[in-house]
Every structure is written in C-alpha cells, then in structure tokens.
C-alpha beads as a LAMMPS data file, in Angstrom:
LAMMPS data file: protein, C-alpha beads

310 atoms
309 bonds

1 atom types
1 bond types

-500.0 500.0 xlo xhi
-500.0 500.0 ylo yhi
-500.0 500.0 zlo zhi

Masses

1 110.0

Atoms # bond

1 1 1 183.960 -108.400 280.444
2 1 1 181.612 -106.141 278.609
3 1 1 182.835 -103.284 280.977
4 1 1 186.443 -103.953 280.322
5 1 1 186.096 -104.143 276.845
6 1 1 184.402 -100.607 277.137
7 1 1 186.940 -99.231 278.985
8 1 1 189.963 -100.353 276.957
9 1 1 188.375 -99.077 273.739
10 1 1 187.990 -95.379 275.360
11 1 1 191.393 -94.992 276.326
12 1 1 192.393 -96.867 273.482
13 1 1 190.373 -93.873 271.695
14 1 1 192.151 -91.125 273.794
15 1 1 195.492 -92.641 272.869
16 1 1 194.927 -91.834 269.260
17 1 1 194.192 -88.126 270.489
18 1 1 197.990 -87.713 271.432
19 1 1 199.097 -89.217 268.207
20 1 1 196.401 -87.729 265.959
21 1 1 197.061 -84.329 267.423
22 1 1 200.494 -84.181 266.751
23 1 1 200.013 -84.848 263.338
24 1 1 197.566 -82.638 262.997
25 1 1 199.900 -79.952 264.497
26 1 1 202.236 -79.871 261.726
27 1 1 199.672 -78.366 259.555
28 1 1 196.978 -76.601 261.703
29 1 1 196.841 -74.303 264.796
30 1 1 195.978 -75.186 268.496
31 1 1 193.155 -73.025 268.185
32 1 1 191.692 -73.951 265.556
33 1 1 191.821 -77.968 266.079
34 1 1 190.566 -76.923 269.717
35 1 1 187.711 -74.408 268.696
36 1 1 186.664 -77.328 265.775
37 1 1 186.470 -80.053 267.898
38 1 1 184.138 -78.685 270.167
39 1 1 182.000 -77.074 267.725
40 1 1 181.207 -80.146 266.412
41 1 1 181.473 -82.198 269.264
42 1 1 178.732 -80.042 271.243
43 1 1 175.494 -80.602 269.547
44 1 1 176.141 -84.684 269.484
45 1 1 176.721 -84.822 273.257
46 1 1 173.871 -82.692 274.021
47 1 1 171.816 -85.180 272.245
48 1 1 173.832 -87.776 274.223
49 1 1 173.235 -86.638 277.170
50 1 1 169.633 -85.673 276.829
51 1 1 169.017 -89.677 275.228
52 1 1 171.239 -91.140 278.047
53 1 1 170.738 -89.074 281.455
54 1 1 167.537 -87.264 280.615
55 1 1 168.745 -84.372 282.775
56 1 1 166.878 -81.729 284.400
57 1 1 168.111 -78.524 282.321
58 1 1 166.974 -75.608 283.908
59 1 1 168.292 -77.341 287.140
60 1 1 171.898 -77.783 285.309
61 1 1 171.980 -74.049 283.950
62 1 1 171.469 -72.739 286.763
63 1 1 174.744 -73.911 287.933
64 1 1 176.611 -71.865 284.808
65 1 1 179.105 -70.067 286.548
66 1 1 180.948 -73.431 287.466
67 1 1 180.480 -75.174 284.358
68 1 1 181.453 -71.636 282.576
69 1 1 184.674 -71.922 285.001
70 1 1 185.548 -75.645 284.014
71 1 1 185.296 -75.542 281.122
72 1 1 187.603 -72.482 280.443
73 1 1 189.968 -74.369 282.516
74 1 1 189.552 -78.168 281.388
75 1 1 187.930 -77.978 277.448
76 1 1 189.918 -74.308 276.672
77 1 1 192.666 -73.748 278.421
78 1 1 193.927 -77.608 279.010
79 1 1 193.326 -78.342 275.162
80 1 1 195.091 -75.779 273.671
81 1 1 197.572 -76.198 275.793
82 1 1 197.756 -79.738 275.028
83 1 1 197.704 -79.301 271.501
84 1 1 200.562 -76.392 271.684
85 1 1 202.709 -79.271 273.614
86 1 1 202.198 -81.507 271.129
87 1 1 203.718 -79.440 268.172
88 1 1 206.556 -79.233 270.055
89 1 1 206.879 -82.588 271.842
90 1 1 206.651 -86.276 270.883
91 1 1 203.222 -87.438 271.618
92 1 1 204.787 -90.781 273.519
93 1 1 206.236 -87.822 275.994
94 1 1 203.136 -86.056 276.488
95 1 1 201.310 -89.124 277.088
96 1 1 203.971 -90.375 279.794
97 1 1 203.729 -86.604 281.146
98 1 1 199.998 -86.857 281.601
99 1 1 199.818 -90.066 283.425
100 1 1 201.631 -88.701 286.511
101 1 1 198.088 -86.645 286.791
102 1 1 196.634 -88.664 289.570
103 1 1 200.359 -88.340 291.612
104 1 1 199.725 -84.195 291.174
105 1 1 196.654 -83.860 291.635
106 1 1 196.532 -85.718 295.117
107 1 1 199.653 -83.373 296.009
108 1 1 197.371 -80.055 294.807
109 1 1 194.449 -81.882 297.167
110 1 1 196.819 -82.289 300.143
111 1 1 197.991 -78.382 299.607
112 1 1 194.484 -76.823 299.084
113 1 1 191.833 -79.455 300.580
114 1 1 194.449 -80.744 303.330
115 1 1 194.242 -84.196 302.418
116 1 1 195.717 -86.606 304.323
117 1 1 197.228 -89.300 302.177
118 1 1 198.747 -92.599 303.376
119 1 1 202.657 -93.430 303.113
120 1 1 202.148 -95.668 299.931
121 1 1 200.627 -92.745 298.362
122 1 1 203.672 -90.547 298.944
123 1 1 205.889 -93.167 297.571
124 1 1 203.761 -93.475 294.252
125 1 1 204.490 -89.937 294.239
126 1 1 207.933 -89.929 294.325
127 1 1 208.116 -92.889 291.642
128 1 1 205.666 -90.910 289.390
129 1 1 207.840 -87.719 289.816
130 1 1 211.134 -89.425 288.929
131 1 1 208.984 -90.768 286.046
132 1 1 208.391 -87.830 284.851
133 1 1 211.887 -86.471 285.426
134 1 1 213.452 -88.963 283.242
135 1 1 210.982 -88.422 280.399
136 1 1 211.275 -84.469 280.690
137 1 1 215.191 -84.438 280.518
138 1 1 215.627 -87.677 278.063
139 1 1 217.530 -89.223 280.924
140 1 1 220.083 -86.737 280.993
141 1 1 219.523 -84.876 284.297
142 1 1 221.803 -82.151 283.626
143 1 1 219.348 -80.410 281.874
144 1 1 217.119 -79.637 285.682
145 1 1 220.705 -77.711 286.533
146 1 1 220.387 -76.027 283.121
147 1 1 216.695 -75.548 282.808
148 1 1 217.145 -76.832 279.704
149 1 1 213.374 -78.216 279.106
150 1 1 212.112 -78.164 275.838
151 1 1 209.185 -75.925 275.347
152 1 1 206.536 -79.255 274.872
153 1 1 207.536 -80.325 277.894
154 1 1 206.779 -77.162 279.870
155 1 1 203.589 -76.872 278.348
156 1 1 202.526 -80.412 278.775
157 1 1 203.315 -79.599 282.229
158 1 1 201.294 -76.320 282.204
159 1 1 198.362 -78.757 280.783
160 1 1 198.349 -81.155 283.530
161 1 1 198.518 -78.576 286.080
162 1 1 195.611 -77.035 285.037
163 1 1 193.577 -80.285 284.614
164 1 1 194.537 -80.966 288.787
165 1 1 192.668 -77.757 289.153
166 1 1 189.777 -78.520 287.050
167 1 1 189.359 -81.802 288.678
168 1 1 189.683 -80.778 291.877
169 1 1 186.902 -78.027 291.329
170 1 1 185.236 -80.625 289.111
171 1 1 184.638 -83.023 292.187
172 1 1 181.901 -80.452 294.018
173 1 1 179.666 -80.792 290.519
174 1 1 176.959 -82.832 291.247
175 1 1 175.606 -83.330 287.652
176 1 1 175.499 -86.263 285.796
177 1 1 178.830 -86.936 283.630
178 1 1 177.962 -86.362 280.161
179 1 1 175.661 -83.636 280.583
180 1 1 178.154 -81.616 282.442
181 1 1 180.828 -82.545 279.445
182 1 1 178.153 -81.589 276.890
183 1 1 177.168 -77.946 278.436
184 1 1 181.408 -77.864 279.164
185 1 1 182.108 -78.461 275.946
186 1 1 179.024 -75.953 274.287
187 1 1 179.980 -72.878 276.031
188 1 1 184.257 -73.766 274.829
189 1 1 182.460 -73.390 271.258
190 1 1 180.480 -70.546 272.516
191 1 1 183.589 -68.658 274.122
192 1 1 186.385 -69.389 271.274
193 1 1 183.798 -68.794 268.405
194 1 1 185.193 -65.198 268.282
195 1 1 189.066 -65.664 269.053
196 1 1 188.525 -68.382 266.157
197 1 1 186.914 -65.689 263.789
198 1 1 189.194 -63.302 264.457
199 1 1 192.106 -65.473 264.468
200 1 1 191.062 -67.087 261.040
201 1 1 190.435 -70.790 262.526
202 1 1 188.841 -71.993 258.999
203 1 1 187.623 -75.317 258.457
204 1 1 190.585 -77.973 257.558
205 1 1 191.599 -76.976 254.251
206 1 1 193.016 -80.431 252.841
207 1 1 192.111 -84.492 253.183
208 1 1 194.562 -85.378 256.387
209 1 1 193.730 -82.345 258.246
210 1 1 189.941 -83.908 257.550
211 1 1 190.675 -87.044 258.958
212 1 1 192.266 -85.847 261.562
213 1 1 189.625 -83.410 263.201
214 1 1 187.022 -86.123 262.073
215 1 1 188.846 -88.911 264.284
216 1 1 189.524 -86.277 267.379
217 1 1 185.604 -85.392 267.183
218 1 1 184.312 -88.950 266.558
219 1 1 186.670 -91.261 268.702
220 1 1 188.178 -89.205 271.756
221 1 1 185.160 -86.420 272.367
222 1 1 182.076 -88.791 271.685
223 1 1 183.069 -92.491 271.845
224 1 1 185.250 -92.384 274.774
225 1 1 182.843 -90.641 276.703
226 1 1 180.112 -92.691 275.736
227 1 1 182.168 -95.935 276.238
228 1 1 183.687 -94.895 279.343
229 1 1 180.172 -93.663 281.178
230 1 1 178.515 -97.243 279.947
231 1 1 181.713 -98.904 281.600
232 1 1 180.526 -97.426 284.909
233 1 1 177.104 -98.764 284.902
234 1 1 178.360 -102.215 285.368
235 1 1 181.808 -101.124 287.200
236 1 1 183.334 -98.945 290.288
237 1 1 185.349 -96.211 289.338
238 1 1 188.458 -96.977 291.120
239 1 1 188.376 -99.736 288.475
240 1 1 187.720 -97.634 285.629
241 1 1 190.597 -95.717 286.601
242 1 1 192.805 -97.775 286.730
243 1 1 192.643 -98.207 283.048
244 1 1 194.124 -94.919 282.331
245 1 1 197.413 -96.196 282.653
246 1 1 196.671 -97.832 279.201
247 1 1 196.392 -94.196 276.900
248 1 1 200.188 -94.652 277.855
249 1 1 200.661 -98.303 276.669
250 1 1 198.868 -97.675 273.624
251 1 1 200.387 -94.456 272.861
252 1 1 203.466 -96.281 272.717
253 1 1 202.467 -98.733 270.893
254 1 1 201.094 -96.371 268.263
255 1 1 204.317 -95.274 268.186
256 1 1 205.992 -98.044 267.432
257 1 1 203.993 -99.074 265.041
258 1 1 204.664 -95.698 263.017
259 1 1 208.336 -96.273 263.157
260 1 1 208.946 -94.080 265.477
261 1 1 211.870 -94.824 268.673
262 1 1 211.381 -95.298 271.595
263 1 1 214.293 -94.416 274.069
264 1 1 215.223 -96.359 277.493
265 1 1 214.667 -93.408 279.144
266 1 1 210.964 -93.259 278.114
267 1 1 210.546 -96.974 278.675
268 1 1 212.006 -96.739 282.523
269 1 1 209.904 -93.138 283.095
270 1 1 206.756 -94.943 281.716
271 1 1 207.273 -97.709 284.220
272 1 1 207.636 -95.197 286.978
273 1 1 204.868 -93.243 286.306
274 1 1 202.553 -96.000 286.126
275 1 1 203.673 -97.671 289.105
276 1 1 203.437 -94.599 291.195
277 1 1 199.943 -93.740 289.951
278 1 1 199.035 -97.615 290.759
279 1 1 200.481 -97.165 294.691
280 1 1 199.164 -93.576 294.571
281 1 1 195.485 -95.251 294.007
282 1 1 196.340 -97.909 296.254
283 1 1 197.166 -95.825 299.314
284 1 1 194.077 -93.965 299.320
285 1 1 192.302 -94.026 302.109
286 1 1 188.507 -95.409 301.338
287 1 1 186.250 -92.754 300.703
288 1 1 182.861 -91.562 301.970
289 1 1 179.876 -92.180 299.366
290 1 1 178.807 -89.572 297.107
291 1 1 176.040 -89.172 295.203
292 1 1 175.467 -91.115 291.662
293 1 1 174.893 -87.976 289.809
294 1 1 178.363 -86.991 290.249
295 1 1 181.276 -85.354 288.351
296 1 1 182.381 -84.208 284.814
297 1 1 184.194 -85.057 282.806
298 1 1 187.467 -84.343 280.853
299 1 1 188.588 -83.735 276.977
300 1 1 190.747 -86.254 277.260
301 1 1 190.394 -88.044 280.446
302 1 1 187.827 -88.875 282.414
303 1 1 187.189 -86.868 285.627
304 1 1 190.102 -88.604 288.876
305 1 1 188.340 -88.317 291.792
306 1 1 190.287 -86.520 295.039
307 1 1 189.548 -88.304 298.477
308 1 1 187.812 -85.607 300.550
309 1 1 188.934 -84.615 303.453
310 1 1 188.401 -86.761 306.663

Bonds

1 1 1 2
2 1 2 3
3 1 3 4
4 1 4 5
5 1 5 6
6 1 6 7
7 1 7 8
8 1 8 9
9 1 9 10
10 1 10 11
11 1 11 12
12 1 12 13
13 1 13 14
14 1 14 15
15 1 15 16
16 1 16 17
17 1 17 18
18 1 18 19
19 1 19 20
20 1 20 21
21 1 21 22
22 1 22 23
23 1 23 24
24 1 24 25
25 1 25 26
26 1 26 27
27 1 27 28
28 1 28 29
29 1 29 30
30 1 30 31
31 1 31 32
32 1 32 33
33 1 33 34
34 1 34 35
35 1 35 36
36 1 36 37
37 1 37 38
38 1 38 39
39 1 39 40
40 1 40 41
41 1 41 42
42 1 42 43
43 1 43 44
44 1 44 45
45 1 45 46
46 1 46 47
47 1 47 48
48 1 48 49
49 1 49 50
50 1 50 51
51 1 51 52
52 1 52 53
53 1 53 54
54 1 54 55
55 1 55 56
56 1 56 57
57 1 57 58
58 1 58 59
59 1 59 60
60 1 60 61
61 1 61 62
62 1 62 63
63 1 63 64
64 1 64 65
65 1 65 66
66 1 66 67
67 1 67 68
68 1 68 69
69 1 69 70
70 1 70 71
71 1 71 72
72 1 72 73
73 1 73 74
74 1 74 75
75 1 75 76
76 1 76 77
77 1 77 78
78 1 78 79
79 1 79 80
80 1 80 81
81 1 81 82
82 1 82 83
83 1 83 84
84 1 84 85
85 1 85 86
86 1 86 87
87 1 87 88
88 1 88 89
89 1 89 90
90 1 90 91
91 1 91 92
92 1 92 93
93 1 93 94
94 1 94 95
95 1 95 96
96 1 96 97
97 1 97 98
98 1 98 99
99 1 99 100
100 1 100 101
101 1 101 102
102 1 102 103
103 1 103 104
104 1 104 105
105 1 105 106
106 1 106 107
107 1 107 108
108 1 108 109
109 1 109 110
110 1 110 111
111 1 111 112
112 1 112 113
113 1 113 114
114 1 114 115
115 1 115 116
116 1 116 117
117 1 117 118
118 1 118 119
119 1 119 120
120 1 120 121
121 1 121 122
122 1 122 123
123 1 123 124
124 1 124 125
125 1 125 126
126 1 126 127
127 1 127 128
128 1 128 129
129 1 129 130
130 1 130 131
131 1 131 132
132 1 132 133
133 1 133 134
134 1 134 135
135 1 135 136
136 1 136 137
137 1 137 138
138 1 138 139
139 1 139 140
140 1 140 141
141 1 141 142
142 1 142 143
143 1 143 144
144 1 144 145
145 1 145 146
146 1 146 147
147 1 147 148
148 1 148 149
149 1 149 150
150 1 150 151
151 1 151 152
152 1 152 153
153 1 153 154
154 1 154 155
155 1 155 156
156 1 156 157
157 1 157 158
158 1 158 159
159 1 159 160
160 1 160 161
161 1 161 162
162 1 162 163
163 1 163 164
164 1 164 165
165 1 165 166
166 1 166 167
167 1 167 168
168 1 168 169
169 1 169 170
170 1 170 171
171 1 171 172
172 1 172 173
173 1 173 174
174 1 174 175
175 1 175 176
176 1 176 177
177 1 177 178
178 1 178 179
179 1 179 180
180 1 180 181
181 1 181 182
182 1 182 183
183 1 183 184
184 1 184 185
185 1 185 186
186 1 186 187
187 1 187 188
188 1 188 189
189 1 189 190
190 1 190 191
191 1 191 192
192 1 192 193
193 1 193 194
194 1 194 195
195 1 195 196
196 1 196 197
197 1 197 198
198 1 198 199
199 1 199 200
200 1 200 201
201 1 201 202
202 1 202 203
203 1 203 204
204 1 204 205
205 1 205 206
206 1 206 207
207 1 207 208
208 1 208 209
209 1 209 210
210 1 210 211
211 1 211 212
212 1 212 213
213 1 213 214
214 1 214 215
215 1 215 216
216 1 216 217
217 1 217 218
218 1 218 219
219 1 219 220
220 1 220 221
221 1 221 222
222 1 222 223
223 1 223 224
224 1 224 225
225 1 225 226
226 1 226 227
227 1 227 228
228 1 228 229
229 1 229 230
230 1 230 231
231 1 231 232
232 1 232 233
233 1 233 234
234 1 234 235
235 1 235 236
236 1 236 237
237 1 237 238
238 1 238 239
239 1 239 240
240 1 240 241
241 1 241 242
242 1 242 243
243 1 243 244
244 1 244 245
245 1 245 246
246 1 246 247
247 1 247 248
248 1 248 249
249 1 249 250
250 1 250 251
251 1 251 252
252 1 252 253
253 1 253 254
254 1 254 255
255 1 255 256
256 1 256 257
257 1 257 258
258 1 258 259
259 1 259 260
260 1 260 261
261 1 261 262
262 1 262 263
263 1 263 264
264 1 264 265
265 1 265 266
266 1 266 267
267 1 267 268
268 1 268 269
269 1 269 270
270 1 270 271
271 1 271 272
272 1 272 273
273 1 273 274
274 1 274 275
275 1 275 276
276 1 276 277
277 1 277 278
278 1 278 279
279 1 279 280
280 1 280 281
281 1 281 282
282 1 282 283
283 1 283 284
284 1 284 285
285 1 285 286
286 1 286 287
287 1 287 288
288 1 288 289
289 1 289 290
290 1 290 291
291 1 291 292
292 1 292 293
293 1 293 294
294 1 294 295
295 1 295 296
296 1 296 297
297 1 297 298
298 1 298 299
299 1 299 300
300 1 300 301
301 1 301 302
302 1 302 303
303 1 303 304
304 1 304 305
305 1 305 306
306 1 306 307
307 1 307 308
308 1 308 309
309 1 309 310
C-alpha cells in the first residue's frame, strides 16, 4: 500500500509537469525553464543521492562520457524539446503522445538490439500507434495525407524519440538511479549555463512564473524521483511501471478541472495508447536478472526498461 501510494503521488507529480509547463510557456522560454530547473534541481539530488545510495564517486565519474551523453540526450535535448511542444500543443496531447513511449521504444529495441518481441506485444503496438494517430490529427485523418501536423505535435514526437534512445543507452548504466539522475542532471546545468547566459535565461521575472519553476523543481525533479525510487524498495519494476499510464489520467483530469475540453478523439486515443502499452508490457518475454544498482533515470519519467536480447 505504502508503495502504491508512492508511486501514484510521483506520477501524479509528473502530471503537473505537462500542465505546469504549458503555463509556464506562455510567458518564459524553453531554455530558460529547462536550464532553471536543473540548476536548482542539481545540488538537492546530489545530496539525495549521496544521503540515500551513498555511492562510490570516483567510481561513478569515471563513467562521464555516458552520463555526459544521456544527459544531453534525456535532461537537454528531451526537455527542451518537451517544453517547445508544449507552447505549441495542449498539454492533455503531449501527455497522450508520451505514453505510447514504451510501444516505441520496444520497436527502436527490435531495430537496433534485435529484440524479439511476442505477438501481444506487436498488437499493443499497433493499438498505441493508432492512439497516437487519433490524438496527432484530432480524429480527422486527412491531415497524415496533408501532413498537416501541428508543430507541438511534431516536436512532442521529436521528444519521445529521443527519450527511446536515451533509455535504450540508459539500460547498460549500471549506477544506482538517483545518483546517475543527480550527475545527469549537474552536467545539463553545467552545459546550458552558457547558452543560458548568452541567450539571457534570467531568473523568473514575476509571481506565476515563480510558482511555476518552484513546482517543476520541487514536485517533478525531486519528489517524483525520490517517491518513485522508495516505491521500488518494497516493489518490482514491472509494477512500478505500470503506473505510468496514470501521468495520462491525471493530466486529464487536470484538465478538466481547469475548464479545459476534452475531445472524443483524445478520450478514444488515450484508451488506445494505454491499452497498447498494457499488452506491450504484457507480451514481454521474462527477462534475465540484472544487477540492483541499475539504470537512470528520466526528467520526467522514470527509466522503461528494454528486454535484452535472448
């Protein structure tokens, strides 16, 4: 119970990222919510890490060139990306997007690892996909003949491509969770400190744009994480997982709740998606056992774990 109650609270947590970001997009730049976020975000999950995992240091740094690479890819280029999408997208849409990320990145594993999936898999792929279709063209699907995807769209879809990568790199990182987010997410600070300078990525400069970088850097970068790695001390992470499918629910439930519509198309893509990622997880054939020490994690999501290859 204590576990699930974790575990709903995180995504619950990463939810409010989607809906907190696009707000914050009217007024501010992707950069400079990204670049803030980390900044302050690093030194508190250093400490995190340090109380939680007590990691060997010198052992992790040595192993910079792969956290240097994921986190260009998963903390730089998959949250600006994100954050670009959602000043041009609804954040119900990018959250619906984002859940067919299990579905894509089991395709990328069967095209670069040669994974060998099983046929329930395949068909949680095609539901996802068709999920995603009807949220991308509103139900209208014309607009594939007409390439007529808005520009949120494409670049939620650029985002969730390049999270498949990062996870699927991710996977071969055998350091413990946090302390691979925390290094991740100090050398993003590190890196975008001067595109932020020069780009003039000040400090929020009135009250919402306060709240909003204070939620983003107190709720999805430290509590999730926290809540989510305490989760799997008492639970598998097929389990955990399986939770994801709520930053959806709540995401439209958030926007409800802010008067915002919600269209029939978005309601029958949602269901799609998340019954394709459920018989996507459900196909998998069991895997071998890994080590405990094992993966990073995400910015907004928690590291999805790729079968290996049998």
């Amino acid at each position: 119970m204590r576990a699930a109650v974790y575990l709903t609270l995180a995504t619950l947590f990463w939810a409010g990222n989607f809906v907190v970001g696009q707000a914050a997009m009217k007024t501010m730049q992707p950069l400079q919510l990204t670049y803030w976020r980390w900044a302050l975000a690093a030194v508190p999950l250093l400490v995190l890490a340090h109380a939680v995992e007590r990691p060997d240091w010198r052992a992790v740094l040595r192993r910079w060139p792969a956290l240097l690479l994921l986190s260009a890819l998963g903390m730089s280029a998959y949250t600006l990306l994100l954050y670009s999408a959602l000043g041009h997208t609804s954040a119900l849409n990018a959250s619906l997007v984002t859940a067919a990320n299990p579905a894509l990145i089991m395709v990328m594993a069967v095209i670069l690892l040669q994974d060998r999936p099983g046929p329930l898999s395949w068909v949680g792929v095609v539901l996802g996909l068709l999920g995603v279709v009807l949220v991308l063209t509103g139900g209208d699907l014309g607009r594939l003949l007409t390439f007529s995807i808005g520009a949120g769209e494409l670049l939620i879809l650029a985002a969730i491509t390049v999270w498949g990568f990062y996870t699927i790199l991710a996977r071969r990182l055998s350091i413990p969770a946090i302390t691979s987010t925390a290094v991740q997410v100090a050398m993003a600070a590190v890196v975008l400190t001067p595109f932020a300078l020069a780009a003039g990525a000040g400090l929020p400069s009135t009250p919402a744009e306060g709240w909003s970088l204070a939620y983003i850097v107190l709720f999805p970068s430290l509590g999730s994480y926290l809540l989510w790695n305490l989760a799997l001390k008492s639970t598998s992470a097929a389990n955990a997982g399986n939770y994801l499918n709520l930053i959806a629910v709540f995401t439209a439930i958030m926007t409800v709740v802010m008067g915002q519509p919600i269209t029939v198309p978005q309601i029958l893509g949602g269901i799609l998606v998340i019954s394709g990622v459920l018989l996507t997880s459900a196909g998998r054939a069991p895997q071998r056992p890994r080590s405990s020490k094992s993966t990073s994690s995400s910015p907004s999501f928690p590291s999805l774990k790729v079968p290996r290859r049998k």
